[in-house]
Every structure is written in structure tokens, then in C-alpha cells.
N, C-alpha and C positions, 0 to 999 in steps of 0.2 A: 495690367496697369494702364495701358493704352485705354482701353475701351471703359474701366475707370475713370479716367482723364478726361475724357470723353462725356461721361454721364455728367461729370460737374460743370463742363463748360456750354453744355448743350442748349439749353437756353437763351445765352446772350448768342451764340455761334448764329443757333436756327432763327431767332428775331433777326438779326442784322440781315439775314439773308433772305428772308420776306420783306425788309425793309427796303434792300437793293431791288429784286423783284419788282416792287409797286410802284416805284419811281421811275424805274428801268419803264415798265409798260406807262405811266400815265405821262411821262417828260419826251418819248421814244415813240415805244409802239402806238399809243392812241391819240399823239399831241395834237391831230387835227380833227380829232370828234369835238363836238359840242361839249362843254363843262362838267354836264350832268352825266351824260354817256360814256365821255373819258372817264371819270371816277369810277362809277359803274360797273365799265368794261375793267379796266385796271383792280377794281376787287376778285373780279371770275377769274383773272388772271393766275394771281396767289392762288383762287383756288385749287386750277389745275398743278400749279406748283406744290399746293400739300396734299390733294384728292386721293392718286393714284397711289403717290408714294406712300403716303400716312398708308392707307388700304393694304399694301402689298407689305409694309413695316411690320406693320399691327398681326398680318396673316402669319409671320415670320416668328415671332414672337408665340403666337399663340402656338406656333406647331414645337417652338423649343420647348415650351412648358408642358411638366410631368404632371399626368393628372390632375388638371390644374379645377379649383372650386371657386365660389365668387370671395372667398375670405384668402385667396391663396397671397403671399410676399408677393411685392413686387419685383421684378427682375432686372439686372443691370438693363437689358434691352426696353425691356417693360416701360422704364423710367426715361429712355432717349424717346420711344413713339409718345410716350405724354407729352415730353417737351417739345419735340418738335409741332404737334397740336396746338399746344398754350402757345408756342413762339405765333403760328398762324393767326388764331383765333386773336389774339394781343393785338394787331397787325390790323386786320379786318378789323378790330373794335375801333380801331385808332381813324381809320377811314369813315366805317359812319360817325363817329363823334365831328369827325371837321365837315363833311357834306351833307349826310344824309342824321342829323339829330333828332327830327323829327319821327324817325323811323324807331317809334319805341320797343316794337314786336323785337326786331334783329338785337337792337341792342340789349334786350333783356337777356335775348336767348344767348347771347355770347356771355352776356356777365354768366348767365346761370351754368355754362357749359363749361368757361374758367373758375368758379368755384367748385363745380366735378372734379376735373381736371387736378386743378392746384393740392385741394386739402389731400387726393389721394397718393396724387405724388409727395409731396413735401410734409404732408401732417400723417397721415394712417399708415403708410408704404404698406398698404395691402389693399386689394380689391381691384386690382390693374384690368384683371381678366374679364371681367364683364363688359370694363368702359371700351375695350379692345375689339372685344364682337360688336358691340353695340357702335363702334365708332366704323368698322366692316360695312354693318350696315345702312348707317348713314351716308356714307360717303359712295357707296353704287348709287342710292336717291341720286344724290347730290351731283354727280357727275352728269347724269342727264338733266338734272335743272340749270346745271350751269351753262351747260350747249343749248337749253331752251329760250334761256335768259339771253342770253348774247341774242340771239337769232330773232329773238322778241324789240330788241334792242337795234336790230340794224333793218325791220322788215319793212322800216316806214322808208326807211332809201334805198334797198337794195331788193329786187324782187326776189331771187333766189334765196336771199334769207328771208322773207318772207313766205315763200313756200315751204322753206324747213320749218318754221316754226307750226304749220299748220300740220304739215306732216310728224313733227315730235310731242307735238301737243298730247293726243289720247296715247302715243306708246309712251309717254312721258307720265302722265297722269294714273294710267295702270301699274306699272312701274312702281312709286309713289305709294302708292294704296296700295300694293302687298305689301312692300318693305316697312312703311308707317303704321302701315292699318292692320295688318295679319302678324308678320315674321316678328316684328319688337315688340309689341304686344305680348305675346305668345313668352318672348326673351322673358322680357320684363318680370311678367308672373311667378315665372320659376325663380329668378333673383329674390323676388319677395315671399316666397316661399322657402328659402333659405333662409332668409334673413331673419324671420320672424318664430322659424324652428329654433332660433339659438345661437345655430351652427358657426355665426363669425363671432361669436362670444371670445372676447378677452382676445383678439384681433383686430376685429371691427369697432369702434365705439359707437355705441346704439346712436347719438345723433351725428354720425358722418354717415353709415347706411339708410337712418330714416333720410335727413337732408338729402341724399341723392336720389332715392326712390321720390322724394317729391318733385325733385326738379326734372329729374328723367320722364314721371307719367306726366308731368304740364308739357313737356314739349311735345312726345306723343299726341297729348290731345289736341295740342296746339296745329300739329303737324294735321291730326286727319281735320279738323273745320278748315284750315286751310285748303285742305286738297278737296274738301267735301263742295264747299263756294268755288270753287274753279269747276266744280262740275258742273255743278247747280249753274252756274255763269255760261258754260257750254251748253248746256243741255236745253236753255232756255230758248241761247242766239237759235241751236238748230232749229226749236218748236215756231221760233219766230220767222224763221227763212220759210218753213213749210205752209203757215198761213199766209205769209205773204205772196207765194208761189202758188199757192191753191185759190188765192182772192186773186190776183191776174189774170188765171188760167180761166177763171169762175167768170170776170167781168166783160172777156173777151168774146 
């Protein structure tokens, strides 16, 4: 009954409590960064607040579930790591909408990540098990983008973070490009190969598994040109250090 209790209230509980979080870091922890950087900073915040746990939830969930397939019920547990997610995800949407609006990429990708979320929780209650791996491996990404971010974030004043960011940049970027580029890819396929066999038939309703398979490959793709331009962006600066080191070397 408790843990019942629990699954119905978990939504307002876990939003109020990323709400405390964001305030607590941008009124407290960050009040004397710059406007832009407080906010910023104060979103990475949450997201350590849901990264790890969301991760270790989701991992928990997934080991209690029997034989579990992409059409499988969702589970009392199932249904608190979605929420606690959506509570997240709500949270961060609510930050870029007052600072960063202009930021269309993020806020797409949160609307599109709370319509996964939502319809599977509260309209299909099945299909938990995918969005559960799949949010596994977002969130190892994730966790070193958000130490990259910060560190990106403080290197123009601090030199030590400035040397971390140079130093997490390529283990950051490798990282990245397996879990986006290789590991959910690879997920992915088999989801849709499922899904298109039948197999969530009279489970699933054909457009809650197509709509997800669409929103889920656009962020994927999303994800690798994103990581693909930070390389391409890397790969140039170096090309350009070494002509310019070879023209000095050469003029001398």
C-alpha cells in the first residue's frame, strides 16, 4: 500500500523537490556567478540531483523485472523512475523557457523526452523497459557532459577548470560517441525490430511505438551531428595549431 502511495504522489513529491534543488543552487550555491552562468550552473545542478539516481533507479527496476520485453507492464517501480524523470525534465524545461528560450535544440528535446515519458507512464502503462535502458544510457553520456559543461563554464576564470575541461574534452567526446553513436543505435534497432514484428500488438498502440521510435532516432541523430561538430570543431583548432607552429618554426 505504501509504495502504492507512493507511485500516486510521486510526481508533485519529485517536481517540488527539483524545484527546492534549483533555487537552493541559483539563490545559495551560485548567487555570485554572472546571470547567465548562475542559471547555467543551477541546471547541471538538478542534473546531478537526477543523473545518478535516475541511473542506479532505472538499473534496480530493470534487475526486478522477470523476463522483461519492449511491450512488457509497467511496474509499480517502473512508474516512480518515470516520474521522478518527468519531475526532472519539467524542472530543466521550466529553466530554459525563463533564460535560455532561444535555445530551441534543448527545448525540443525535453518536450519530445516528456512526451516518451508521459504517454508511457500515464497512457500505454507498458513499454517502461526500453525507455529505462535507454535512459541508463543517457545519463553515463550525460554525467560527463555535465562535469564538462561546468568546467567549460568556469575556465574563462578559473585555470584549473580550465585545464579540466581540456583534459575531459576527448575522454568526454569518446565516451559520447560510443553510448550515442554505437551502444543506442544498436538498442534502438532491436526495439524496432520488435515493434514492427507485431510483438506489442494489442499492448502497444501502433502510434505510441511509432511516435517513440521517431522521437527516440531524431535525438540519436541529433546526438551524433552534435558530437560529430565538436569534433570536426576539435579537429580543426588542432590542424590549425600545427600550421601555425610549422609557419613559425618555417619563418624562423
Amino acid at each position: 500500500m505504501e509504495t502504492l502511495a507512493l507511485d500516486s504522489l510521486s510526481l508533485p513529491i519529485f517536481f517540488f523537490l527539483f524545484a527546492f534543488f534549483y533555487l537552493c543552487a541559483y539563490f545559495s550555491l551560485f548567487h555570485d556567478w554572472g546571470p547567465k552562468h548562475r542559471a547555467a550552473a543551477s541546471s547541471c545542478f538538478i542534473y546531478f540531483v537526477h543523473g545518478s539516481p535516475a541511473a542506479l533507479m532505472a538499473r534496480m527496476a530493470l534487475k526486478n523485472t522477470q523476463s522483461p520485453t519492449f511491450a512488457s507492464p509497467n511496474s509499480v517501480f517502473d512508474n516512480i523512475v518515470l516520474d521522478y524523470s518527468i519531475s526532472y525534465f519539467l524542472m530543466d524545461l521550466l529553466h530554459y523557457l525563463v533564460f535560455f528560450p532561444n535555445d530551441i535544440l534543448f527545448i525540443l528535446h525535453h518536450l519530445a523526452t516528456l512526451y516518451v515519458f508521459f504517454t508511457c507512464r500515464y497512457m500505454v502503462h507498458h513499454g517502461a523497459y526500453a525507455l529505462l535502458v535507454l535512459l541508463v544510457l543517457a545519463e553515463v553520456t550525460r554525467f560527463c557532459q555535465n562535469i564538462w559543461l561546468l568546467a567549460g563554464l568556469l575556465g574563462g576564470d578559473v585555470r584549473l577548470a580550465a585545464n579540466l575541461y581540456k583534459l575531459l574534452s576527448p575522454l568526454f567526446y569518446v565516451s559520447y560517441s560510443i553510448g550515442r553513436g554505437i551502444v543506442a543505435p544498436f538498442f534502438v534497432h532491436k526495439m524496432g525490430v520488435f515493434y514492427l514484428s507485431g510483438m506489442a500488438k494489442n499492448l502497444i498502440p501502433g502510434w505510441a511505438w511509432a511516435s517513440w521510435m521517431v522521437v527516440i532516432v531524431t535525438a540519436i541523430l541529433a546526438s551524433i551531428v552534435w558530437i560529430f561538430d565538436h569534433w570536426y570543431k576539435r579537429s580543426y583548432e588542432a590542424v590549425k595549431k600545427v600550421v601555425y607552429s610549422y609557419g613559425c618554426h618555417h619563418n624562423r
